[in-house]
GUFI-13789 format. One line per field, with one value per residue: z, x, y of N, C-alpha, C, O, CB in turn; chain; residue in one letter; residue number from 0. Coordinates in steps of 0.05 Angstrom, whole numbers. Each point is the difference from the previous one (the first is absolute). Glycine has a CB too. Layout:
N
n.zz: c(Z_...)
n.xx: c(X_...)
n.yy: c(Y_...)
ca.zz: c(Z_...)
ca.xx: c(X_...)
ca.yy: c(Y_...)
c.zz: c(Z_...)
c.xx: c(X_...)
c.yy: c(Y_...)
o.zz: c(Z_...)
o.xx: c(X_...)
o.yy: c(Y_...)
cb.zz: c(Z_...)
cb.xx: c(X_...)
cb.yy: c(Y_...)
mol: c(A_...)
type: c(A_...)
seq: c(NUM_...)
END
This chain:
246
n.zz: c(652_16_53_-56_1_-51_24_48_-33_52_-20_-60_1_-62_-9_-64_2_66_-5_64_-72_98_52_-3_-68_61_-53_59_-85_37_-9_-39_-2_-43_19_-50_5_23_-1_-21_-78_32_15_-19_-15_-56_37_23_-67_-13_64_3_-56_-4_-22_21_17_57_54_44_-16_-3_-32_37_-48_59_72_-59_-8_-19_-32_12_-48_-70_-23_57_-22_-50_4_-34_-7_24_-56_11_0_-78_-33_-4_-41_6_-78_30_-37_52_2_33_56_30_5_12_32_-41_10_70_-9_-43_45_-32_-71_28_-66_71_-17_-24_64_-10_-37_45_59_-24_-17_57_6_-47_18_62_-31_-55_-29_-38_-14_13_-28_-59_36_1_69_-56_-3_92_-9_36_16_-45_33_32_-29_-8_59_1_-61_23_54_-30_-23_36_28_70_54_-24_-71_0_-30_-4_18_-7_5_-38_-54_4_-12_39_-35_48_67_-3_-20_51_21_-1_31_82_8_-2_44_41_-26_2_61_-10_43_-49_23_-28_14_25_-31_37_67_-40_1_48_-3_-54_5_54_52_26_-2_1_48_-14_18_-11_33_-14_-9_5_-31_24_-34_-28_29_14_-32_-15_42_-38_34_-64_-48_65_-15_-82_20_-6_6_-45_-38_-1_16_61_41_14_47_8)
n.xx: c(1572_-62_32_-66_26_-16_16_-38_50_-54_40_20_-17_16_-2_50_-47_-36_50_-26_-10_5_12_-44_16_-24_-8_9_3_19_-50_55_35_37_-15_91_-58_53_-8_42_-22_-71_-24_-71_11_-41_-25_-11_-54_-45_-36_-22_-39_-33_68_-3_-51_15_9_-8_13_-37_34_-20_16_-17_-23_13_8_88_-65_0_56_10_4_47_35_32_14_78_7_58_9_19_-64_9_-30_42_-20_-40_4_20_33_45_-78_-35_38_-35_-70_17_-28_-74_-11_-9_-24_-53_-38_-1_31_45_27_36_-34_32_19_33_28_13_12_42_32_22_27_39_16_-6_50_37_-36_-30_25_-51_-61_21_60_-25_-21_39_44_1_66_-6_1_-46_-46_20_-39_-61_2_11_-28_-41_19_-17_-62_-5_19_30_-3_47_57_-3_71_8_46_-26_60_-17_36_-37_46_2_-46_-31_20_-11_-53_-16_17_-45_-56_8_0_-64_-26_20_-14_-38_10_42_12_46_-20_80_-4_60_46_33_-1_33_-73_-18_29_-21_-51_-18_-29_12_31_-53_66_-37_29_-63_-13_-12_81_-29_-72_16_13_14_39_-8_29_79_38_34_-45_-32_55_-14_-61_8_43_32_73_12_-34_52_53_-13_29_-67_40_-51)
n.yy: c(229_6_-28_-15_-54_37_-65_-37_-42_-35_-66_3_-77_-12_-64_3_-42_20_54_27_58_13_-31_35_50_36_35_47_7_49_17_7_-81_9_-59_-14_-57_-9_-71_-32_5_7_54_-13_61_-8_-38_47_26_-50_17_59_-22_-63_-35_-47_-22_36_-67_54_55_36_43_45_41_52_-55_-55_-31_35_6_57_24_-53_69_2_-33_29_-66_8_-51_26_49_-68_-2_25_-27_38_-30_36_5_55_61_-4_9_-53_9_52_-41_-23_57_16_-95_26_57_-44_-29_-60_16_49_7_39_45_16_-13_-46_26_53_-37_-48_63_-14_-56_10_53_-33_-23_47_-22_59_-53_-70_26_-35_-23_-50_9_-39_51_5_-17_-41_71_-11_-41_38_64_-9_-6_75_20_-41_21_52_-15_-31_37_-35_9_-59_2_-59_21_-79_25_68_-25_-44_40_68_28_27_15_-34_25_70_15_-27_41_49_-27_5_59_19_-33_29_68_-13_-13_-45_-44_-2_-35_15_-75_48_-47_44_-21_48_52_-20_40_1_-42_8_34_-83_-50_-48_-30_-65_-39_-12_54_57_-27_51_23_60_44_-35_-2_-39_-32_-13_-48_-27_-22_7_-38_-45_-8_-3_-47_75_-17_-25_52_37_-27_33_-12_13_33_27)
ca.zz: c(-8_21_6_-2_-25_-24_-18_30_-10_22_-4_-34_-4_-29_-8_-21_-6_32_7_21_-24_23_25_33_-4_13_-14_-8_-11_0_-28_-19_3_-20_30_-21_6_-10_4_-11_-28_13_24_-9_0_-17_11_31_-9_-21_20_12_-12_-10_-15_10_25_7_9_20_7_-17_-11_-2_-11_2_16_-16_-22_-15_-18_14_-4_-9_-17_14_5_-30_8_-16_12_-9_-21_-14_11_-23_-30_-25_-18_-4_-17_12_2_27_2_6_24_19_7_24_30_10_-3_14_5_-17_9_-10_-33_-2_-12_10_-15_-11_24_10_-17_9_13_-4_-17_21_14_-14_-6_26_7_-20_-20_-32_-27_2_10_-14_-10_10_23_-3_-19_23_23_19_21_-5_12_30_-10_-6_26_26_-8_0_26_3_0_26_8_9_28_15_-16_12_-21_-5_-15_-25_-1_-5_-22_-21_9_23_-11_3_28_0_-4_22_20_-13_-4_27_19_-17_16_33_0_-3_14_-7_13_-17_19_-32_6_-7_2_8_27_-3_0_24_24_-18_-17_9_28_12_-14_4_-19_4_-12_3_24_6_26_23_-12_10_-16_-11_29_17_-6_-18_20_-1_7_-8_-33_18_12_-29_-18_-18_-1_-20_-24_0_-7_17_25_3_21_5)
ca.xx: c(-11_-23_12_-28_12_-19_-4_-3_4_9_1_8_13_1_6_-1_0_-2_25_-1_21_-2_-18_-12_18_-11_11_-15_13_-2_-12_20_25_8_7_11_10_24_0_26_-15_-18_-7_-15_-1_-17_-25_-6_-10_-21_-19_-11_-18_-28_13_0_-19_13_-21_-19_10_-11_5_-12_17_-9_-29_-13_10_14_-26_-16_14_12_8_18_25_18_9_10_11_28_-5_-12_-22_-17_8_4_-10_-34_-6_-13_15_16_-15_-29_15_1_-30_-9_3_-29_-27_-10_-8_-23_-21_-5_3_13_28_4_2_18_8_16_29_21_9_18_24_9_13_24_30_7_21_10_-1_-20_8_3_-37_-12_6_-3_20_11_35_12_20_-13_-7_-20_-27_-4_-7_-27_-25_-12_-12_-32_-9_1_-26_-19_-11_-10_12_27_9_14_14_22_35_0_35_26_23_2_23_-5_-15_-31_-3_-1_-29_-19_5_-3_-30_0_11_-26_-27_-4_-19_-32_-25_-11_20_13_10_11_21_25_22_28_-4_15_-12_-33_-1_-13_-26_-17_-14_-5_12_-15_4_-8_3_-23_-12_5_26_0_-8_3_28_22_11_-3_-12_10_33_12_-11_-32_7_14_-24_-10_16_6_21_5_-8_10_25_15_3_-21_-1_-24)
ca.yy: c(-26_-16_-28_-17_-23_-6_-26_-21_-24_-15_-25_-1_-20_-3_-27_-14_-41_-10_11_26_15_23_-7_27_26_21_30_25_19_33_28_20_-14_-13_-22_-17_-32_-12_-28_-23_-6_-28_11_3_21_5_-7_14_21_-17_-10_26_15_-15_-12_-31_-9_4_-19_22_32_18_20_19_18_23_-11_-19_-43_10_8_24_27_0_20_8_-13_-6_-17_-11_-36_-4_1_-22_-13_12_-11_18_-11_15_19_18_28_9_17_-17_-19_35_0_-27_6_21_-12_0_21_15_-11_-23_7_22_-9_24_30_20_7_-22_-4_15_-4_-26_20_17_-17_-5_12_5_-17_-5_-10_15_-4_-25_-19_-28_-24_-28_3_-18_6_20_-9_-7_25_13_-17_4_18_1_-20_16_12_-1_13_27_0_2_17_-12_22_-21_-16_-32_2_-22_-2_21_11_-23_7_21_14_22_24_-10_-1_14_-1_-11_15_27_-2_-15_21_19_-13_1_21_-5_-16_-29_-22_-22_-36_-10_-25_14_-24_7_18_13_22_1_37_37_-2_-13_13_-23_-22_-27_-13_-22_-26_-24_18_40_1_28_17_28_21_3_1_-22_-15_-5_-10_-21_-22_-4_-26_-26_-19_-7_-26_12_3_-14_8_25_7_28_12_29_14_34)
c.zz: c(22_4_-1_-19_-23_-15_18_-17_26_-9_-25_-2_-27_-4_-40_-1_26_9_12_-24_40_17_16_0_11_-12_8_-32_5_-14_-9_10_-27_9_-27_20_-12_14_-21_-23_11_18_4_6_-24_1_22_-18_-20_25_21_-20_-25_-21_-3_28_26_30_32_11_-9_-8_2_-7_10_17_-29_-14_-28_-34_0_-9_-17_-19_17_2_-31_6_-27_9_-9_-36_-11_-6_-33_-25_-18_-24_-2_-23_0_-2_37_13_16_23_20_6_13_28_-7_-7_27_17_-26_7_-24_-30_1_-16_22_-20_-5_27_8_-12_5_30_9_-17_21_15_-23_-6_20_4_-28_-23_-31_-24_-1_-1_-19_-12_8_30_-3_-10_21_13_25_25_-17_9_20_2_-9_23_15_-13_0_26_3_-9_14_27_30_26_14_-28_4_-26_10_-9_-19_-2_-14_-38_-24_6_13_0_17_34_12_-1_24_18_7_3_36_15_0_11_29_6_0_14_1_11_-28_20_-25_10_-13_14_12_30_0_-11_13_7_-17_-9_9_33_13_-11_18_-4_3_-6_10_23_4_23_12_-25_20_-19_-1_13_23_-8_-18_9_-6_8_-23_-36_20_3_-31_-3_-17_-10_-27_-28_-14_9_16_24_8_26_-1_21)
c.xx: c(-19_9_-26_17_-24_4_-1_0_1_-2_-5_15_-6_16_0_-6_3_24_-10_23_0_-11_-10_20_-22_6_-14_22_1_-8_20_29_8_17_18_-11_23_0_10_-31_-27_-14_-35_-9_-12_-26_-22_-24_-23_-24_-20_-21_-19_10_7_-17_24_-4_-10_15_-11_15_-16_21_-16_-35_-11_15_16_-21_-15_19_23_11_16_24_14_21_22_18_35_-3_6_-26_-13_-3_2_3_-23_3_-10_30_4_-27_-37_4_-3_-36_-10_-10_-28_-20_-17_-14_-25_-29_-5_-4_9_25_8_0_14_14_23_22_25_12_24_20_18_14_21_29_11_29_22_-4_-27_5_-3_-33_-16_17_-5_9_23_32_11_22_-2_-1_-23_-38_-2_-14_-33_-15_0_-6_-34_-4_-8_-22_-14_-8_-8_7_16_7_14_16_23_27_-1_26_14_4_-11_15_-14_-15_-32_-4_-4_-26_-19_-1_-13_-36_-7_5_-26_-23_-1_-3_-29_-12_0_21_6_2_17_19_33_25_34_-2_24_-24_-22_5_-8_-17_-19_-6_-16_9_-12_26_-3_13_-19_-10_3_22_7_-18_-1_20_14_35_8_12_35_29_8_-17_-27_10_14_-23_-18_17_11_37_15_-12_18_30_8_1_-13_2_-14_4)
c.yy: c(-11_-29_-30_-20_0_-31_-23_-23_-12_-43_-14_-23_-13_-29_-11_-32_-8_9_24_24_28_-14_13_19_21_26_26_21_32_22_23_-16_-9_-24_-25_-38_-13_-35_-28_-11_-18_10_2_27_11_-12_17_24_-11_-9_20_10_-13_-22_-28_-13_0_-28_0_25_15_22_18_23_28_-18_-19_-18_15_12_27_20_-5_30_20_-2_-8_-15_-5_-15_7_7_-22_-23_14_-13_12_2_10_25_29_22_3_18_-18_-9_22_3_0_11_24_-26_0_22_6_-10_-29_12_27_-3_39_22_14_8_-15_1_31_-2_-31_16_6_-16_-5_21_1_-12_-6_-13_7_-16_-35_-13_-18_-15_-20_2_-28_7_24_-20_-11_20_9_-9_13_40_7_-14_20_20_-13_2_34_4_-11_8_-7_8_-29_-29_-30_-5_-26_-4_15_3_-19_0_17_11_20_21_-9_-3_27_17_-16_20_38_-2_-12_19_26_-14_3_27_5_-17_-26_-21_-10_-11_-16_-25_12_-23_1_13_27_36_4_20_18_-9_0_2_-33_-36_-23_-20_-36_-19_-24_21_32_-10_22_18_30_22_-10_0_-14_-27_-16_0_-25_-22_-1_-11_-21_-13_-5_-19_21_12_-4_16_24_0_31_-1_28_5_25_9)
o.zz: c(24_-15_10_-14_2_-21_10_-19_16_-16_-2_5_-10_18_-14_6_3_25_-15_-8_11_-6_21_17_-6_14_-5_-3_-11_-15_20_12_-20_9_-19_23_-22_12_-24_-1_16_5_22_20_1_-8_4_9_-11_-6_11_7_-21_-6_-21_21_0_-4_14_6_-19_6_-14_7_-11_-7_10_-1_-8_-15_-22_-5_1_-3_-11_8_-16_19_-23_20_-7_-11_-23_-11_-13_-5_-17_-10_-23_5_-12_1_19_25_16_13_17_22_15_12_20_-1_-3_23_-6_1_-11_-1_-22_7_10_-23_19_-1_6_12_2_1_21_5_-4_8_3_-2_-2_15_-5_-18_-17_-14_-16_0_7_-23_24_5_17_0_-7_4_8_21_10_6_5_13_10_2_12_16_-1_5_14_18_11_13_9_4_22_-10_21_-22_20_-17_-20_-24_-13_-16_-24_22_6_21_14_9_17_19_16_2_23_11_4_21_20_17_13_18_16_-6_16_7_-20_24_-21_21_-23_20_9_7_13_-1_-1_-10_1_7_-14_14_22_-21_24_-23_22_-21_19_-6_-16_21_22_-22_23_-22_20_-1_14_13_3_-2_-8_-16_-9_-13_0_-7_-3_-1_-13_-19_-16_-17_-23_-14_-1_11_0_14_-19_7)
o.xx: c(5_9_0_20_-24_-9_22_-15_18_-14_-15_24_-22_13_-20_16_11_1_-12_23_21_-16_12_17_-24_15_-24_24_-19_14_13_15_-14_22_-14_-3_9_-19_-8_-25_6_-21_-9_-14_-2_-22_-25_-22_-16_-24_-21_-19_-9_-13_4_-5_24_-21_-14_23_-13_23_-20_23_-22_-23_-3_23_-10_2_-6_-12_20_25_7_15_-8_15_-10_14_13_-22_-10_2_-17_14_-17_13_-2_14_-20_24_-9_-3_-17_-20_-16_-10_-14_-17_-12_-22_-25_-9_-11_-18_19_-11_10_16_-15_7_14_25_22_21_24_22_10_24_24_22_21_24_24_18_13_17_-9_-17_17_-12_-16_-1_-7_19_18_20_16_-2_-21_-12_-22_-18_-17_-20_-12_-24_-22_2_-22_-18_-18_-13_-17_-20_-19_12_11_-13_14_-11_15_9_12_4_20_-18_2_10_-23_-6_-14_-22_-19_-9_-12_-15_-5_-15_-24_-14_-11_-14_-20_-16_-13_-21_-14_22_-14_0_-9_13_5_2_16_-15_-4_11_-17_-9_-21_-12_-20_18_-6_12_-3_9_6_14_3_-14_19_-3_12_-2_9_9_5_20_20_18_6_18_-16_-10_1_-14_19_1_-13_-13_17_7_7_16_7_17_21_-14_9_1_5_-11)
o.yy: c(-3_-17_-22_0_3_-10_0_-3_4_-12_-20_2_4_-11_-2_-18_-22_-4_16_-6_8_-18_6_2_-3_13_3_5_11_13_8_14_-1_-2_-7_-8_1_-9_-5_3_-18_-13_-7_5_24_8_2_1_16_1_-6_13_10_-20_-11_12_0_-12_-16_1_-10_-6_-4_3_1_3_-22_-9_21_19_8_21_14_2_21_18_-16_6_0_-1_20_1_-4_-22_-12_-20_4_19_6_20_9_-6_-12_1_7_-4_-9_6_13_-13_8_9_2_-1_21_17_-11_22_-1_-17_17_-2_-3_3_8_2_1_10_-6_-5_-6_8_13_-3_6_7_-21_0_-14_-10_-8_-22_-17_-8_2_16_-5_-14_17_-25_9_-6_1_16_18_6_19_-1_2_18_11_16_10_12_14_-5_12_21_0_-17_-3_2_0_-15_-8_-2_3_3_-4_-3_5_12_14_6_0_13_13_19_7_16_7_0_8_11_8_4_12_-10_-13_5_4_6_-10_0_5_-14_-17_18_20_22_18_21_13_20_7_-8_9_-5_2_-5_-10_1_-16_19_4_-12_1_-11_-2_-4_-15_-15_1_-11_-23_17_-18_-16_-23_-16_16_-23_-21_-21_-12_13_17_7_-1_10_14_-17_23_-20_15_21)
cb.zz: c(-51_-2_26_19_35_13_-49_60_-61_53_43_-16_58_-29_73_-15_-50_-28_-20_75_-102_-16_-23_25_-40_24_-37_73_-16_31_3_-12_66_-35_70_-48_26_-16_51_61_-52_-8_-27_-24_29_-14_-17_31_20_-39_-14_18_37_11_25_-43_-32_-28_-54_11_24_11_-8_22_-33_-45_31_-1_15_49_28_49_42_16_-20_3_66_-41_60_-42_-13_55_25_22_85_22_24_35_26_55_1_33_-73_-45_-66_-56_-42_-58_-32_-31_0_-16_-34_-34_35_-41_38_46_0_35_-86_56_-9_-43_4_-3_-46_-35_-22_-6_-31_-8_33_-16_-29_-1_45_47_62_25_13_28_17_14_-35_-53_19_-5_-59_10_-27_-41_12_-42_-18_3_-18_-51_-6_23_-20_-42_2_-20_-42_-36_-58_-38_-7_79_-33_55_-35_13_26_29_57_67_34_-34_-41_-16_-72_-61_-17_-28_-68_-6_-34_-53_-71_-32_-35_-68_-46_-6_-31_-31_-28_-51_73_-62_57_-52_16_-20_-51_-60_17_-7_-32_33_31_-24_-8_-56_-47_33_-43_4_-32_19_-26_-7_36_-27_-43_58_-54_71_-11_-21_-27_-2_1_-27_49_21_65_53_-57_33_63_-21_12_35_61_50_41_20_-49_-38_-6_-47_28_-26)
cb.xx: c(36_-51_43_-70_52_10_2_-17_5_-8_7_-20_24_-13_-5_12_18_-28_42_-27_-46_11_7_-36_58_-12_35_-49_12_11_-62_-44_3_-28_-48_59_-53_48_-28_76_43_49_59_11_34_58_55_83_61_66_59_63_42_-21_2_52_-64_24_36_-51_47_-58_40_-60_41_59_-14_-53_-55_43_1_-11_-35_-43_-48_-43_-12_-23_-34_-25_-68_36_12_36_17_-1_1_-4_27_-30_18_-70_-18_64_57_7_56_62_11_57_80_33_46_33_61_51_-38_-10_-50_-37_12_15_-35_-55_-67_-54_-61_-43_-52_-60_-53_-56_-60_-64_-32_-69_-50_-1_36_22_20_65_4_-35_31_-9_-60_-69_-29_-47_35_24_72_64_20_73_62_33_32_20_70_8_50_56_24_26_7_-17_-59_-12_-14_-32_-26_-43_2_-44_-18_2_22_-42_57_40_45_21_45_49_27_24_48_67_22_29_71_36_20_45_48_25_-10_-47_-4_23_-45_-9_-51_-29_-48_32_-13_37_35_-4_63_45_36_-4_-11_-47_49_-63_23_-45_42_34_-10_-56_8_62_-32_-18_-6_-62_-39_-56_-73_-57_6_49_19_-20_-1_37_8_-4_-49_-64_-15_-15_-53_-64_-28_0_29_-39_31_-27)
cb.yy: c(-7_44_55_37_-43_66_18_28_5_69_27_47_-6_67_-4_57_12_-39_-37_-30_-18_58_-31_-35_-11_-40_-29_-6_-48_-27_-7_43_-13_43_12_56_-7_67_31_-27_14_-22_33_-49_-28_-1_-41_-7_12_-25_-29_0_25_65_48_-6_-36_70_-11_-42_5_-7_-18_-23_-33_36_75_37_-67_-55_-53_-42_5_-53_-28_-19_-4_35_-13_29_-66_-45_45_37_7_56_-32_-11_-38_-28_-48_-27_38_3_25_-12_-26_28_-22_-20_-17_55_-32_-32_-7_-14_65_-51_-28_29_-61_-20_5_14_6_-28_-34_16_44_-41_32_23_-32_-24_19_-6_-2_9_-17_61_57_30_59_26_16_-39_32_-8_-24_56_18_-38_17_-4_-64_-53_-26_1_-55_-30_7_-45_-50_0_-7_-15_0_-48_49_25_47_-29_60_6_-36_29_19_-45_-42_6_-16_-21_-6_-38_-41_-31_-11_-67_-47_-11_-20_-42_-22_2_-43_-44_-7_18_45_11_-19_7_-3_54_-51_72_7_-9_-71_-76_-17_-62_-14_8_-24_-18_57_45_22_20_56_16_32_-79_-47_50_-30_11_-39_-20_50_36_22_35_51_-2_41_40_25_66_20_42_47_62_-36_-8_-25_-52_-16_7_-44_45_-49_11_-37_-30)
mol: c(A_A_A_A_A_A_A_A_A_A_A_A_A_A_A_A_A_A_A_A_A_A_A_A_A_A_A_A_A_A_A_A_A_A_A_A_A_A_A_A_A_A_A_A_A_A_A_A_A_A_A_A_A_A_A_A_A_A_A_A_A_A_A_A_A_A_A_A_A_A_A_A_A_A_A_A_A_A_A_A_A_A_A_A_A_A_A_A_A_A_A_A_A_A_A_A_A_A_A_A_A_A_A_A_A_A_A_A_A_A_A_A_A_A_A_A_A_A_A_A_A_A_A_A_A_A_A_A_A_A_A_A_A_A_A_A_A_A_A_A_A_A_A_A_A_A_A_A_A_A_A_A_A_A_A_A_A_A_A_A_A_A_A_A_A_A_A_A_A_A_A_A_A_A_A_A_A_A_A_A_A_A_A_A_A_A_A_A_A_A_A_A_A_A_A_A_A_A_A_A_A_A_A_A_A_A_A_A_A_A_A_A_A_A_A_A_A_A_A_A_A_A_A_A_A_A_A_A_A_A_A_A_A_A_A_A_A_A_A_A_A_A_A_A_A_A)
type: c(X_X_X_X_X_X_X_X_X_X_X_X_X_X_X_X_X_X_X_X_X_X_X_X_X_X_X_X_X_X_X_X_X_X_X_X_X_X_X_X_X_X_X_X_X_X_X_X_X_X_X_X_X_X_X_X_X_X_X_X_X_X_X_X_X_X_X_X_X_X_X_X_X_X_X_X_X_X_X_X_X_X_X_X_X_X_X_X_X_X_X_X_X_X_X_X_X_X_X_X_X_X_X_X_X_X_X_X_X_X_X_X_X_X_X_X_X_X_X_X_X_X_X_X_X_X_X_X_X_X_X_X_X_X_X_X_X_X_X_X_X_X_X_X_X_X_X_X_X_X_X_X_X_X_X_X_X_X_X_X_X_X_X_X_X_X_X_X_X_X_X_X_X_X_X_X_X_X_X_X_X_X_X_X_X_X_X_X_X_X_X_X_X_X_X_X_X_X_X_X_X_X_X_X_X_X_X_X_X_X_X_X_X_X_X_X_X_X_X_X_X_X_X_X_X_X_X_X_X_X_X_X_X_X_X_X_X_X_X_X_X_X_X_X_X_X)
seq: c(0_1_2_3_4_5_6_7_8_9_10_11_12_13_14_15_16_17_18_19_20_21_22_23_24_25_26_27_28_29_30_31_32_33_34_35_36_37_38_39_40_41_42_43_44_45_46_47_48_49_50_51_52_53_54_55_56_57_58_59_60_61_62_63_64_65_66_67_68_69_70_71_72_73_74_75_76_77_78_79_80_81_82_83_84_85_86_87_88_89_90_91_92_93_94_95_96_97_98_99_100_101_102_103_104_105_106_107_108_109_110_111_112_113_114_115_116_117_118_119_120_121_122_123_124_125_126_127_128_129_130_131_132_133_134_135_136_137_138_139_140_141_142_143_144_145_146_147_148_149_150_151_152_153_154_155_156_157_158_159_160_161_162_163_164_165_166_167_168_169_170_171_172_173_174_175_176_177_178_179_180_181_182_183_184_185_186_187_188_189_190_191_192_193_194_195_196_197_198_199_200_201_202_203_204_205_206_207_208_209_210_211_212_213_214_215_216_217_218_219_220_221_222_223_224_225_226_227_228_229_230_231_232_233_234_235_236_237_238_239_240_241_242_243_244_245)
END
């Protein structure tokens, strides 16, 4: 694993309605890492992944991704929200939603080509799901969504992933899958940066770790990083409930 960074987050500050949400956050992320975030309810940690990448204002700091502006290599970065932020109500197949991830690879009016679609087929079966591609995403399960979103990542094909609580309460089949797909990527070369909720699976899942509240309270390996004292200085005791030691 290379110890370059590919992802520089400096003095990243944010605000709801004049409410401080972050203060002068400093982030390095680690190229081919699979770096988790963690941090008590409030903490801003979706905020923290919406502000790095143009999603919310921000009211000073910057984001560089691979040395540039997140604009310059967005078709690089594939990005999935929480799945309660979605609308899965939208009138749309499992198959059109997976698309979605080759549009930034077509250019301006381009519909996608036979190619595309076959390479959105592929993603799907990647993750199990062939037999689901014209259906509503509206009559999928709530693993199975989570299921089609990294599949759309998987078409796009991207070289560093940002992922919002993909785990949280899908079953074991579907975590398994992510995972599978995260593990495989980092073969290949590529970063994730994912907001993650159970600690009880950081160590095995996961090679670095951020972790925040309002402010960066420690970041680095894993290894390091991931102690008692440092959820004590998050507040994160009370949230969780464990007795972590490394």
């Amino acid at each position: 694993m290379s110890n370059k960074t590919i992802i520089e987050v400096e003095d990243l500050t944010m605000a709801y309605s004049d409410q401080p949400v972050l203060w002068d956050n400093d982030v390095s992320i680690v190229e081919n890492s699979k770096t988790a975030i963690i941090g008590p309810n409030g903490a801003g940690k979706s905020t923290f992944l919406k502000g790095i990448l143009g999603l919310l204002p921000t009211l000073s700091g910057s984001a560089h991704f691979m040395g540039k502006a997140y604009k310059e290599v967005q078709a690089e970065i594939a990005y999935i929200p929480q799945s309660s932020e979605v609308n899965w109500d939208f009138p749309t197949t499992a198959l059109d939603v997976v698309l979605m991830g080759r549009y930034v690879h077509l250019g301006w009016i381009k519909r996608p080509s036979q190619k595309d679609k076959k390479i959105a087929e592929q993603a799907l079966a990647q993750i199990g799901m062939s037999e689901f591609k014209n259906r509503q995403i509206s009559q999928l399960s709530g693993g199975q969504k989570q299921r089609v979103f990294i599949a759309r990542a998987i078409a796009q094909d991207a070289n560093i992933y940002i992922m919002d609580e993909p785990l949280a309460g899908v079953d074991k089949n579907t975590e398994s899958i992510i995972m599978d797909f995260l593990n495989e990527s980092q073969k290949q070369g590529k970063t994730s940066v994912v907001v993650h909720h159970d600690l009880n699976t950081l160590a095995e899942y996961f090679d670095h770790l951020v972790i925040i509240n309002k402010r960066i309270v420690a970041q680095g390996k894993m290894t390091k990083v991931l102690t008692q004292e440092n959820l004590e200085n998050a507040n994160m005791n009370g949230d969780y409930g464990l007795d972590v030691s490394v």
